[in-house]
Structure formats: C-alpha cells, structure tokens
C-alpha positions in Angstrom: 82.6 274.1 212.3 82.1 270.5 213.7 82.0 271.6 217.1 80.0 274.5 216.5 76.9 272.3 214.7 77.3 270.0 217.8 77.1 272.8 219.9 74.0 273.8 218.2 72.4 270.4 218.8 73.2 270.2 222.2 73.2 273.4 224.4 70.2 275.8 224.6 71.9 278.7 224.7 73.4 278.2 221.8 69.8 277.5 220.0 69.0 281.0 221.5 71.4 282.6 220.0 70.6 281.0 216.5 67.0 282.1 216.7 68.2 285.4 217.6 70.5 286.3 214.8 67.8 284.8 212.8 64.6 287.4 214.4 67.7 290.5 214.1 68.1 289.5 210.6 64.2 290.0 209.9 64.2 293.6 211.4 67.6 294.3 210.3 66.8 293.3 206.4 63.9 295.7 206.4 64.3 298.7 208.0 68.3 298.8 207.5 67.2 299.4 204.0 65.1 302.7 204.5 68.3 303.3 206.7 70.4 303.3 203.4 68.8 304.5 201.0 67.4 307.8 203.3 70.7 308.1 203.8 70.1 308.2 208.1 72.1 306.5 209.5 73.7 309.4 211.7 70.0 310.1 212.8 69.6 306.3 213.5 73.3 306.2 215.7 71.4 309.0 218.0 68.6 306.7 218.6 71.0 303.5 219.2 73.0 305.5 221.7 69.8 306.9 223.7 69.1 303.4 224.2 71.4 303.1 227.0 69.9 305.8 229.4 66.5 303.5 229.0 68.3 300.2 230.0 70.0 301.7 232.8 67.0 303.4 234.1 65.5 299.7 233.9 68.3 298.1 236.0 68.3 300.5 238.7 64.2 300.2 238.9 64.5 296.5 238.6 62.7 295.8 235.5 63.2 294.5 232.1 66.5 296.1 230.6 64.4 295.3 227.2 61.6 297.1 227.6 63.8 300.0 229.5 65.7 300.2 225.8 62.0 300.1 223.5 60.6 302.9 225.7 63.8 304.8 225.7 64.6 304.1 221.9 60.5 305.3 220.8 60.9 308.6 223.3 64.4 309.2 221.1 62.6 308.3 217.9 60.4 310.9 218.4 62.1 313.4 219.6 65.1 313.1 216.9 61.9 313.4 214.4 61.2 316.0 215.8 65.0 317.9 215.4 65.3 316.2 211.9 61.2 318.3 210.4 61.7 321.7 212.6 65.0 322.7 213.6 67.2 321.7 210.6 70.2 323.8 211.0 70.9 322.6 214.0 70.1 319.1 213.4 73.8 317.6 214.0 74.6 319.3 217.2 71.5 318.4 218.6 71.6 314.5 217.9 75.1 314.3 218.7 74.4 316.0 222.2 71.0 313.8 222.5 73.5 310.2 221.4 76.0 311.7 224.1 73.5 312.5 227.4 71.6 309.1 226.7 74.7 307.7 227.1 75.9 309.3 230.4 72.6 309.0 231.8 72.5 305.3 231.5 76.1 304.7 232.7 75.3 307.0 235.8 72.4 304.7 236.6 73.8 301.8 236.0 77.0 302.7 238.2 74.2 303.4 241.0 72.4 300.3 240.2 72.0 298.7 244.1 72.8 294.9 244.8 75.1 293.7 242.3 77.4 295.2 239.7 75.8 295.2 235.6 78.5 294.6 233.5 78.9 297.5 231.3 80.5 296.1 228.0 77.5 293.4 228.0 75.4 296.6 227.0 77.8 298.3 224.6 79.4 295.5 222.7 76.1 292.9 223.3 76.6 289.3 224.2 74.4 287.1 221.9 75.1 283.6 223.9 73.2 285.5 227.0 69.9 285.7 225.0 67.0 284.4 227.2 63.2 282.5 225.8 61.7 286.2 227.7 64.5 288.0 225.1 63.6 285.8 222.0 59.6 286.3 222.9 60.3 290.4 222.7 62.1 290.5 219.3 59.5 288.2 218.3 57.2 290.5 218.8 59.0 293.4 217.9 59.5 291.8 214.3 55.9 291.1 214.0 55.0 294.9 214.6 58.0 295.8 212.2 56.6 294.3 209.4 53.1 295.0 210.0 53.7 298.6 210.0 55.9 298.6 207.0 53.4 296.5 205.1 50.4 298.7 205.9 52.6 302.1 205.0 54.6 300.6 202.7 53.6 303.2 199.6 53.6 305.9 202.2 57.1 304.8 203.0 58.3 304.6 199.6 57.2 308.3 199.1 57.8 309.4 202.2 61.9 308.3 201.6 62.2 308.9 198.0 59.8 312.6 197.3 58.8 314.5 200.2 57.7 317.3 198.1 55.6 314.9 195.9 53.9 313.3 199.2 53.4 317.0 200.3 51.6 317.8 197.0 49.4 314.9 197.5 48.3 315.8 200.7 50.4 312.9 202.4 51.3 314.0 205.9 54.8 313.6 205.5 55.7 314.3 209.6 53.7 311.3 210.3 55.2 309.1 207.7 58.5 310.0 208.9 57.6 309.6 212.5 57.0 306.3 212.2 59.1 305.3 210.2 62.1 306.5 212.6 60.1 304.3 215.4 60.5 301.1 212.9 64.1 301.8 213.2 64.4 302.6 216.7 62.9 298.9 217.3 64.9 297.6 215.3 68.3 299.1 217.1 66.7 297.1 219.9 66.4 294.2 218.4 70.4 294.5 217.5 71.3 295.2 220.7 72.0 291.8 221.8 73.4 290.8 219.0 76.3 293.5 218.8 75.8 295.7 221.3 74.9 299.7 221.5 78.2 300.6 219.8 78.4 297.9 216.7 74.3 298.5 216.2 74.6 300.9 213.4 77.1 298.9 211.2 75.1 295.7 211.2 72.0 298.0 210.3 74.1 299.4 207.8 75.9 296.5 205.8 73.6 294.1 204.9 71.2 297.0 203.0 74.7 298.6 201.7 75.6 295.1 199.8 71.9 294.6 198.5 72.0 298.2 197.0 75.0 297.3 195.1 73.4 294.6 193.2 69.3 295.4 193.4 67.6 298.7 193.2 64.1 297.4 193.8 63.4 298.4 197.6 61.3 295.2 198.1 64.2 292.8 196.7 66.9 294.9 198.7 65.1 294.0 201.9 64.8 290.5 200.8 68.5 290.4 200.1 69.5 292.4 203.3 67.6 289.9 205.4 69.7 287.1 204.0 72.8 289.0 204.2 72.3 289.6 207.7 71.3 286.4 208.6 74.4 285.0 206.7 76.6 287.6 208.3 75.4 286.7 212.3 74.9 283.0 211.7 78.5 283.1 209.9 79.8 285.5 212.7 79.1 283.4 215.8 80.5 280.0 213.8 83.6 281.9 213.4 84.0 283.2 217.3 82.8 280.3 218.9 85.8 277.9 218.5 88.4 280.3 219.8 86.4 282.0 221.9 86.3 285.5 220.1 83.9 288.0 220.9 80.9 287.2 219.0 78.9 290.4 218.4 82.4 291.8 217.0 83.4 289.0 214.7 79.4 289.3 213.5 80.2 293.1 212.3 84.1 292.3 210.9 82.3 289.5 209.0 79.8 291.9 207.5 82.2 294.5 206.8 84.4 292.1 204.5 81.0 290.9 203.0 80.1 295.1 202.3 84.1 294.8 200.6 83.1 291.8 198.7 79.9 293.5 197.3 81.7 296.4 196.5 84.4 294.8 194.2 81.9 292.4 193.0 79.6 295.2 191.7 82.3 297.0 190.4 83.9 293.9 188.5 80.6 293.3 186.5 79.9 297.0 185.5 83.6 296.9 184.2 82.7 292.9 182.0 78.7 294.9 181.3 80.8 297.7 179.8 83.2 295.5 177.8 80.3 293.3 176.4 78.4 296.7 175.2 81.8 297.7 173.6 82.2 294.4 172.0 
C-alpha cells in the first residue's frame, strides 16, 4: 500500500488513473442502478459489445477511439430501444446477434488498421494506467451530461422503470423516456471502458447497484451508495494489482464481486438478527 500512495504522489499516470475510477464511479453509481433495478442488464451487454465496431472503425479512420465508442454505443442505444418497444418476441436473438456483429466488425477493422498493430486485449479487458488528460476531459464530460439528463427526467425515469402502464395512462411518452434512458447507459459503458474493458463492463455496472439494493430501496440513496461502492471497488482494485503487477481492470471486477458476496451475506445476517429481535 506504501508503494502504491507513493506512486500516486509521484507519477502522472497513476493520478490519471485515480481520477478515472473516480469519473466511472459517478456514471457507474447512477445509471448502474436503473440497470438493476430494470432488470437490463442483458440489453445493456448488447450495447457494451457494439462498442467495439465504433472503436475499430475510429482506428482505421485515424480518429479518437473514444468518440468512435460514444457514436457507436448511442447508434446501438437506439437501435436495441428500438428491438426492446416493437419486436419483443424476438428481443434476445436479435441483441445477441447485434452484441456479436459489433464485435466482429470492430476486430475486422482493427485487424486492417494500416501502420501499426492495436492491441486487441487493451479494448476488451481495458487498461486503466493508459488513461490520457484528452480521455479524463471526455468522461468528464460525459458525467456532466449523465447527470444532467437524469436530473431533468428524473420523475420520468422513475415511472418510466418502475409503471410503464401508469406513465402510459398519464400521457407520458414512455418510448422516449426509455430511449434515453438506454443512451445514459450506453455512455456510461463508455465511460467503463477503460477501466475494465468491453468484456468486464457489465459487471462493474452491475455490482455496485446490486450491493446498494441489498441494503437501501430508495433509488436516490442506491445511487448514492453505488457511487461509493464503485469508487471503493476501482480505487481498491488498482491498490491491489499494482504491487504485483496484476491486471488492473480484472482485479477491479474480482474486488467488486467479493464486495456483491459481502453484501449479500451481510443483508442476509441482519434479516435473520431483525427477525430474532421481532420474535423476542
């Protein structure tokens, strides 16, 4: 841990990667909740997967890999939308074959990519100590349109996750709502990205909302607590791969799983002692 704080005081890249598990852990709080709770996770790993035809695309054209992966991740935002509202019964074959030619798309550019040779597993497993200022400046900016939106919808939200048929009653259009808010996640995947990579994306959305829900019920106070979950999880992650030199983005998601398994039996240990005390 000593040599980890030093390395924090002394090398920039380190500091990078500080202030970007810190701006993931913003996005990540918030919209991984909607994630849970909607119960869309498998809609959300179709985005996350998409994302790599967009970054490879950006490669080969020589442009940001970045801004390749927000395009890409908005156009499958959309378009998954689109599956999830009108074509229902065929909703899991269609994402899954949507996740799976994003994919081949992007390795097919990327293979073709002309000069020099993109390393692959930076893309699918992320690599949170190569995290440049230009990189920090994006998420930045993609957290500050995150929570914008969800604060300006955020009743429409609410309805729009927990009563559909209410929100349709009231005249809410419900398509829109839910539009959106698949865009708020498909930012966030990118904002994940290089933390853990295309592949690791969804559990690191998924953890730090799954431990909040065992313990709050409020949606405001489960993004509150998935923010500092996440941002315990990353920060906690990358202390524990940097000495021995461990992958960080996958010692960030083992370290949220056992915090997911620590929530778990912790919530179940004090329904047992509430139940106890009520019997007593």
């Amino acid at each position: 841990m000593t040599e980890f704080l030093s390395a924090l005081a002394n090398y920039t890249f380190m500091q990078h990667a500080l202030m970007a598990c810190i701006l993931s852990s913003i996005g990540c709080g918030i919209i991984g909740t909607y994630v849970v709770v909607k119960r869309i996770g498998f809609l959300a790993g179709g985005i996350a997967h998409t994302v790599l035809a967009g970054m490879g695309i950006a490669y080969f054209m020589g442009g940001s890999p970045l801004l390749g992966a927000v395009i890409a991740a908005l156009f499958a935002a959309v378009f998954i939308s689109f599956i999830k509202l009108r074509w229902k019964q065929q909703e899991d074959i269609l994402v899954a074959a949507f996740w799976s030619v994003g994919m081949a798309i992007g390795i097919l550019f990327i293979s073709r990519t002309p000069g020099y040779s993109v390393d692959l597993m930076s893309f699918l497993f992320g690599n949170i100590l190569l995290v440049s200022k230009s990189d920090l400046i994006l998420m930045m900016m993609l957290d500050i349109v995150t929570v914008g939106i969800v604060f300006l919808f955020y009743k429409q939200f609410m309805v729009a996750v927990f009563d559909e048929e209410f929100a349709r009653l009231r005249g809410i259009r419900i398509e829109v709502y839910y539009t959106l808010l698949m865009c708020m996640v498909a930012l966030t995947v990118v904002l994940l990205i290089q933390i853990v990579g295309l592949i690791l994306v969804i559990a690191l959305l998924i953890f730090p909302a799954a431990c909040a829900a065992q313990f709050f019920h409020s949606i405001f106070k489960m993004m509150l607590a998935a923010t500092a979950i996440c941002l315990l999880a990353t920060v906690s992650g990358l202390a524990i791969a940097y000495q021995p030199d461990l992958p960080a983005g996958a010692t960030i998601i083992v370290t949220a799983g056992v915090f997911y398994a620590v929530a778990i039996a912790s919530s179940r240990l004090l329904k047992q002692l509430q139940k106890k005390s009520v019997a007593n």
